[in-house]
C-alpha positions as CSV (number, residue, x, y, z in Angstrom):
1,X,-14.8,21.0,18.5
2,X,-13.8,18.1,16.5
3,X,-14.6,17.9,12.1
4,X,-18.5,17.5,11.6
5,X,-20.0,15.3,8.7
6,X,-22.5,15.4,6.2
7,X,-23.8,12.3,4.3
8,X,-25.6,13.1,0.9
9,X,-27.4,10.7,-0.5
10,X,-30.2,9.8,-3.2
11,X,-32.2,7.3,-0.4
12,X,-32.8,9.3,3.1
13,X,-33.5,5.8,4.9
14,X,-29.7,5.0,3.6
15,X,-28.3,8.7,4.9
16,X,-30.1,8.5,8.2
17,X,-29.0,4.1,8.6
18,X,-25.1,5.4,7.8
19,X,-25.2,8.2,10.0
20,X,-27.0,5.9,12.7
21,X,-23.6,3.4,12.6
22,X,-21.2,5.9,12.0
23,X,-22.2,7.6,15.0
24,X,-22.2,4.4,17.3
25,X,-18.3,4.1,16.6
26,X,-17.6,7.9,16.9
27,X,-20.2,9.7,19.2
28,X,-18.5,13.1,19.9
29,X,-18.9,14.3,15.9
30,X,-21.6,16.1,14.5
31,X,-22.4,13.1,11.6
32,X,-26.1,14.8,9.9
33,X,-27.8,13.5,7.1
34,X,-28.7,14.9,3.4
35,X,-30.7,11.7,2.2
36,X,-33.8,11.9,-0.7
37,X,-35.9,15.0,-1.8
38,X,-37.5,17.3,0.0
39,X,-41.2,15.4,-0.8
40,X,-39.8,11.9,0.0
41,X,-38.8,10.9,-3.3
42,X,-35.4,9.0,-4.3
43,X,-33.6,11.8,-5.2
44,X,-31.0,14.8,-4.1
45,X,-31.9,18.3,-2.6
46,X,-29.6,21.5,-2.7
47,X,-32.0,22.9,0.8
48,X,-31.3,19.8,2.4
49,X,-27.6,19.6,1.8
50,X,-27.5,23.6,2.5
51,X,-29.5,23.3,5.8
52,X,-27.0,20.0,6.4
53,X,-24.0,22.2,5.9
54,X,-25.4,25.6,7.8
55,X,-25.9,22.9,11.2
56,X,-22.8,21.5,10.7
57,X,-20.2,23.7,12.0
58,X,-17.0,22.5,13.5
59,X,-13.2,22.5,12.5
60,X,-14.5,22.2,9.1
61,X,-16.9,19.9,7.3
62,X,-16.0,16.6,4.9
63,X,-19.3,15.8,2.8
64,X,-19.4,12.4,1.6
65,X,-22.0,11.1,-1.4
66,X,-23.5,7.9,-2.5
67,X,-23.7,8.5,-6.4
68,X,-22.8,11.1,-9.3
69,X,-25.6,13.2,-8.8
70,X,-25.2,13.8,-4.9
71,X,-21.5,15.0,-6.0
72,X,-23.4,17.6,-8.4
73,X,-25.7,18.5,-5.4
74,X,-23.0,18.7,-2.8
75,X,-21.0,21.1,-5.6
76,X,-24.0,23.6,-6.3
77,X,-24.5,23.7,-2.2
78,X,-21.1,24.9,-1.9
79,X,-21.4,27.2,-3.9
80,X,-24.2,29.4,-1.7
81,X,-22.3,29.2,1.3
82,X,-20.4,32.1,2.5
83,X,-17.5,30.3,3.9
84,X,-16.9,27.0,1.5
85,X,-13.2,26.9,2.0
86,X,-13.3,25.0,5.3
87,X,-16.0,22.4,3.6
88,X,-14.1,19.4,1.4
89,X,-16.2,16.6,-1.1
90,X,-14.5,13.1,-0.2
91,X,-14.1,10.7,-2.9
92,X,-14.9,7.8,-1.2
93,X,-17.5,4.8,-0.6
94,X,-20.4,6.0,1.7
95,X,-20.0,3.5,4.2
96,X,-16.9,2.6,5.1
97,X,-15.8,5.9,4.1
98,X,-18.2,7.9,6.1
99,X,-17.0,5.0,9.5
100,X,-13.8,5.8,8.7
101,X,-13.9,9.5,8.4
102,X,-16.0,9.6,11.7
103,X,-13.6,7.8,13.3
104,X,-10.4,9.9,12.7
105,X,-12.6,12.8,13.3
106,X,-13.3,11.4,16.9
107,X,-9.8,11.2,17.5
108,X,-8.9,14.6,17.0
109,X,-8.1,14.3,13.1
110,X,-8.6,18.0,11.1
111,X,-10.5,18.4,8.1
112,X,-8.0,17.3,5.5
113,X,-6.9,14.1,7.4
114,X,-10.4,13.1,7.9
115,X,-11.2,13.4,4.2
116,X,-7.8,11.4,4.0
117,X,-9.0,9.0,6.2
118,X,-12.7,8.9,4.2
119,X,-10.6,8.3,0.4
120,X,-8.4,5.8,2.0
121,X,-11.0,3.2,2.1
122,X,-10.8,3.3,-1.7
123,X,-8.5,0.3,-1.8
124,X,-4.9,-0.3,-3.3
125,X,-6.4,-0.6,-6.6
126,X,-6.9,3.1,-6.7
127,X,-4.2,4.9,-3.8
128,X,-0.8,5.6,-4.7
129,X,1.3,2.9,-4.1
130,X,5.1,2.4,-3.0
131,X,7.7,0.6,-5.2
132,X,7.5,-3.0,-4.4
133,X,4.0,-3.3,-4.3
134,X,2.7,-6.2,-6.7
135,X,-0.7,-5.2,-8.5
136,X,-3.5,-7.3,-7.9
137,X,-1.9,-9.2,-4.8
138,X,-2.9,-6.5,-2.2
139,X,0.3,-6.7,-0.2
140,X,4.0,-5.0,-0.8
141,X,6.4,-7.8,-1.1
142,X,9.7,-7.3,-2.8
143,X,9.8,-4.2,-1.1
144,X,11.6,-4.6,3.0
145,X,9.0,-3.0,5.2
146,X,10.4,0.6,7.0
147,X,8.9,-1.4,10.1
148,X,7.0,-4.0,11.1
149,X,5.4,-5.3,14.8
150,X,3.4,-8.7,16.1
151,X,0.4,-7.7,18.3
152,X,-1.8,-10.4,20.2
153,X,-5.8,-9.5,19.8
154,X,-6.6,-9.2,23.8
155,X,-10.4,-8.1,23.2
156,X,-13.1,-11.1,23.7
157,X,-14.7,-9.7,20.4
158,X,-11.7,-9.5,18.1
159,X,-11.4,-8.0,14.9
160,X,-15.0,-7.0,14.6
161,X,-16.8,-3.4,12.5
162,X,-15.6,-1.0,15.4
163,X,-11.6,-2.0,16.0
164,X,-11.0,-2.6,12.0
165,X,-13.1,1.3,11.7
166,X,-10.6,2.2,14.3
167,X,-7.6,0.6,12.6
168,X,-8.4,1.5,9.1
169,X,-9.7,5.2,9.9
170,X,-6.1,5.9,12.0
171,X,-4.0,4.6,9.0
172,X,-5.7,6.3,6.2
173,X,-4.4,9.6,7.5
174,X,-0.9,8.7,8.3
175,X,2.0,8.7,5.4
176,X,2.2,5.3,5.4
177,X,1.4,2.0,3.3
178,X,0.2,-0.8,6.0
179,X,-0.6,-4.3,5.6
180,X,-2.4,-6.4,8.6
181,X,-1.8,-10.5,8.0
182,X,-1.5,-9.1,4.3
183,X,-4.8,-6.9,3.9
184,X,-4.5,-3.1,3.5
185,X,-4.6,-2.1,6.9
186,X,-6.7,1.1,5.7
187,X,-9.6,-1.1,4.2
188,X,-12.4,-1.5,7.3
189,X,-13.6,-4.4,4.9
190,X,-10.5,-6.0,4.4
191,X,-9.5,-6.5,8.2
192,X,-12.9,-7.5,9.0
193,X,-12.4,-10.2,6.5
194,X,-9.9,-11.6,8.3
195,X,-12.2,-13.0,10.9
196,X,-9.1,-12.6,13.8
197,X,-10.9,-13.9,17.3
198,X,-9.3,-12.9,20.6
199,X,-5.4,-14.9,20.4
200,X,-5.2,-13.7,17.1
201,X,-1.3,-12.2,16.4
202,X,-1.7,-9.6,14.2
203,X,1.7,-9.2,11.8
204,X,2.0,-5.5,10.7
205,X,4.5,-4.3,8.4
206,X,4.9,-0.8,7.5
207,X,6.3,1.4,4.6
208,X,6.6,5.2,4.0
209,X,7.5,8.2,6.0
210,X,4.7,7.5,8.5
211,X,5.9,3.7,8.7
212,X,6.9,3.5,12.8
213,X,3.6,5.3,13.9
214,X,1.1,3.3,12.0
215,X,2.7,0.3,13.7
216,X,2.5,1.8,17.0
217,X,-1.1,2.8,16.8
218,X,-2.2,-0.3,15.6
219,X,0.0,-1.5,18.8
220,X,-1.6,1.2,21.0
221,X,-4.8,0.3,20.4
222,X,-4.6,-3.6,20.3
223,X,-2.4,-3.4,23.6
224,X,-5.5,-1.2,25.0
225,X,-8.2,-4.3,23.4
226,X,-9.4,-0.9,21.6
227,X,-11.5,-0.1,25.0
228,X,-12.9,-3.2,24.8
229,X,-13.7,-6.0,27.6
């Protein structure tokens, strides 16, 4: 059984649309919703978080929110369950967190790598960063990278929502501070924005203790065109 998922959120057309595409790019984990009241309102409910939490099950559960309040929610629920060790609050953005959490549960990730993988997507302005790393130029540069790799995009699609969820969800949880063409490699949003078609190389460089395997799973899966045509 891989890590399950719950979304809290104030809207539940925004829970169920985030569960909907996290679940396209990671369909083995249990991903459930905990979106608006229990009348329909725009709001947060402890039953519908509790009942989120009691279905989830699992090798753990990573609860991820939209906005103060769901945190406040997601805190109270925890408190009511019997067993809340195995259940962890990600501080991260819904979105990308939630695609980036699903995806490192899909590949096997346990519960604290996946809420790794979830606070990863913060962004270098608020993750720990390595000496050598330049505030406010996203990239570590008077720093030599631990390792580095050139790795040619082979899928028609490129560089689209599902490889950089892939990408950024598998770096997030590794030891390791990763730039792709310059962009943290753990920001879903920053690889998309580099808009790399098919022929595109790729330049990863590496730092940390983690440094050789983030660059050879970012070569795994652009070698493998991330099981893409």
């Amino acid at each position: 059984m891989t890590v399950s998922i719950v979304v809290v959120s104030h809207s539940e057309k925004i829970a169920d649309g985030a569960v909907e595409l996290a679940a396209q790019m990671a369909p083995d984990v249990v991903i459930l919703p905990a979106g608006g009241t229990d009348d329909g309102r725009i709001g947060t409910s402890l039953g519908k978080v509790l009942a989120a939490l009691e279905q989830a099950g699992g090798e753990g559960t990573v609860v991820l929110t939209d906005l103060g309040s769901a945190v406040m929610t997601a805190e109270s629920a925890l408190e009511f369950l019997e067993s809340p060790a195995g259940v962890l609050l990600a501080d991260a953005p819904l979105v990308e967190g939630l695609v980036a959490a699903a995806v490192a549960a899909q590949g096997g990730a346990d519960v604290q790598a996946v809420r790794q993988a979830a606070e990863g997507t913060r962004g270098p302005g608020n993750q720990p960063q390595p000496a050598g790393w330049e505030a406010g130029r996203g990239s570590v540069s008077s720093a030599a990278p631990d390792c580095t790799g050139d790795f040619e995009l082979v899928n028609q699609a490129g560089m689209h929502a599902r490889p950089a969820a892939k990408v950024a969800g598998g770096l997030a949880s590794l030891d390791a501070e990763v730039t792709i063409n310059g962009v943290d490699g753990a920001s879903m949003t920053g690889l998309m924005t580099l808009g790399a078609g098919k022929g595109t190389v790729l330049h990863v460089e590496a730092w940390g203790a983690d440094a050789e395997r983030a660059v050879e799973y970012v070569r795994s899966l652009v070698e493998a065109g991330f099981g893409e045509p």
